[in-house]
C-alpha positions as CSV (number, residue, x, y, z in Angstrom):
1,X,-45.7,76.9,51.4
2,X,-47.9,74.1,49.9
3,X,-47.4,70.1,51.1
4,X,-45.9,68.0,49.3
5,X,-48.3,65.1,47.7
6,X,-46.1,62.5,50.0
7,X,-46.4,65.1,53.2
8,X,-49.9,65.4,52.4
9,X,-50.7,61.4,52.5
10,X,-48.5,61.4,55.4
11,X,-50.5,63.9,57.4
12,X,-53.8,62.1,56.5
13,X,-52.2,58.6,57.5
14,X,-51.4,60.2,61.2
15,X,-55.1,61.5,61.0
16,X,-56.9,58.2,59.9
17,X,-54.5,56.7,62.7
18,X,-55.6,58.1,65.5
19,X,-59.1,58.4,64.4
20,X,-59.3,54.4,64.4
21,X,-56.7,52.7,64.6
22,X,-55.2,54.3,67.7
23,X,-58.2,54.0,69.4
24,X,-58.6,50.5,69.0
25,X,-55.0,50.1,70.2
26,X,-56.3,51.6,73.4
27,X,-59.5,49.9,73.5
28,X,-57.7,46.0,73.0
29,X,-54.8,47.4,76.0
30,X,-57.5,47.5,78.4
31,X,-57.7,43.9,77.8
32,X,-54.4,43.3,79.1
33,X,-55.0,43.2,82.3
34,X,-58.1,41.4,82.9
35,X,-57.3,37.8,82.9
36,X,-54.3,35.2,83.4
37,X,-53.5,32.8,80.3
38,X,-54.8,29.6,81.4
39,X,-52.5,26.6,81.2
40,X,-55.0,23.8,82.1
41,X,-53.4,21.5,80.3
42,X,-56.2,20.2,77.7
43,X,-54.9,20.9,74.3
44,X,-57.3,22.5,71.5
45,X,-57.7,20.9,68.3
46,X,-55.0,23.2,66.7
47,X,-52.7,22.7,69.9
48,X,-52.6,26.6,70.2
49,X,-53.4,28.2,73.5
50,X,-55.8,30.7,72.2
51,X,-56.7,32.7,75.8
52,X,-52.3,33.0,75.5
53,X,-52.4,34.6,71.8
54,X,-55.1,37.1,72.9
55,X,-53.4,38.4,76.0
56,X,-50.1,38.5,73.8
57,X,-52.4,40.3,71.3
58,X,-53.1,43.0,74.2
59,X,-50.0,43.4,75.6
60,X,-48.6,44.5,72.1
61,X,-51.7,46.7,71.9
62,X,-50.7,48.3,75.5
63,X,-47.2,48.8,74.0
64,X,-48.3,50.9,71.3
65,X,-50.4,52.9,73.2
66,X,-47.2,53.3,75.4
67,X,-45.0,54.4,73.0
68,X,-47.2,56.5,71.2
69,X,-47.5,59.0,74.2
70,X,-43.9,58.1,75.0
71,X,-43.6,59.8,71.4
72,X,-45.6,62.8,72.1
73,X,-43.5,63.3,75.0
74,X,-40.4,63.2,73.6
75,X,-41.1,65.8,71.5
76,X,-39.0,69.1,71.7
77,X,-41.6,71.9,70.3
78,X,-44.4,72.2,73.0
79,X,-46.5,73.3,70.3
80,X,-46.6,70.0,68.8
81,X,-46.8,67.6,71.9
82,X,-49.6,69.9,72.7
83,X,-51.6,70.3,69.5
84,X,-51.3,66.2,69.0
85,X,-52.8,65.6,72.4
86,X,-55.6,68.6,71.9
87,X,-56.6,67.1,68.7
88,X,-56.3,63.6,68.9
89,X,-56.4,62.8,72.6
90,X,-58.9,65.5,73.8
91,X,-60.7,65.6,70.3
92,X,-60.4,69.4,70.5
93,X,-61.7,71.6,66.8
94,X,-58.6,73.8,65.1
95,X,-60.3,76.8,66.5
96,X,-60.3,75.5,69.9
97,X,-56.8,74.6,69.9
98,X,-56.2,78.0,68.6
99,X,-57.6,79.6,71.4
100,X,-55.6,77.3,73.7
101,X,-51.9,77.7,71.7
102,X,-52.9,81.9,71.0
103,X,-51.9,81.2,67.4
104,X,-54.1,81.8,64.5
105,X,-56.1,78.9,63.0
106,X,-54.5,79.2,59.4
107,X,-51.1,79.1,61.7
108,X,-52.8,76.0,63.7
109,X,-53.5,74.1,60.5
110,X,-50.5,75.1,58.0
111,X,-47.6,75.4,60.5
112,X,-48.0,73.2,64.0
113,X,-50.3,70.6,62.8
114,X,-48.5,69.9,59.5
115,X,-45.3,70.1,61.5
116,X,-46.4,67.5,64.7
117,X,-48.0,64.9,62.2
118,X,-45.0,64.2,60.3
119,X,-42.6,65.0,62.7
120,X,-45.0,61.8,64.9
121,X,-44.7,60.0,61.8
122,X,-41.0,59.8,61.4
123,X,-40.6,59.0,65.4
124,X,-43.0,56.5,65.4
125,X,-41.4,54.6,62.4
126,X,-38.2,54.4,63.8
127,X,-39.6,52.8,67.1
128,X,-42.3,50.7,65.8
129,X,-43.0,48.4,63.0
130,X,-46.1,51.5,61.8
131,X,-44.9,53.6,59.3
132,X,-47.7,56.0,58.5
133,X,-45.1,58.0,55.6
134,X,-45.5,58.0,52.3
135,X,-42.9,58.0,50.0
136,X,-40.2,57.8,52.4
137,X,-37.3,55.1,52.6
């Protein structure tokens, strides 16, 4: 059965979202745990602690990351949690996932993959303020 136009811009939104934007999530979480915020005291021009908004920037980075593979873990079908973190954590091909799963490549690509991006899509709306569906309330 063919994709919807909505469940095919959904699918490529969860792509394009871990090809760059979920890997700069991880990349700023690192940053989360390398320095204090310093309260010297000495107010900047703008009377904003800026060393304060970038850790706070950081720590809602790490929470993403967090929940995202709190998301992949909660899912039910194995075949999903597992084809998600193949593709987009271990940047495996469809074939190589295929061998790993022992389904066919066409079943790879029209049945778990289709099936694990929107089914990440709709869990990660409902616990985050990212809301990768189209066409959806």
């Amino acid at each position: 059965m063919a994709m919807s136009k909505q469940d095919k811009q959904t699918y490529d939104n969860v792509r394009e979202f871990f090809k760059t934007d979920f890997e700069r999530y991880r990349q700023l979480a690192k940053l989360a745990d390398l320095k204090g915020v310093s309260y010297d005291g000495i107010a900047s021009k703008d009377n904003v602690n800026h060393q304060e908004s970038k850790v706070i920037t950081a720590v809602y980075c790490k929470n993403i990351v967090d929940t995202v593979k709190s998301i992949i873990e909660r899912m039910h079908d194995e075949r999903y949690k597992k084809f998600i973190k193949y593709r987009f954590f271990e940047h495996l091909s469809i074939w190589q996932i295929s061998e790993k799963l022992q389904y066919s490549e066409s079943t790879i690509k029209t049945v778990i993959a289709r099936n694990a991006c929107l089914l990440f899509a709709d869990m990660l709306a409902m616990v985050t303020d990212i809301d990768l569906r189209k066409g959806k309330p």
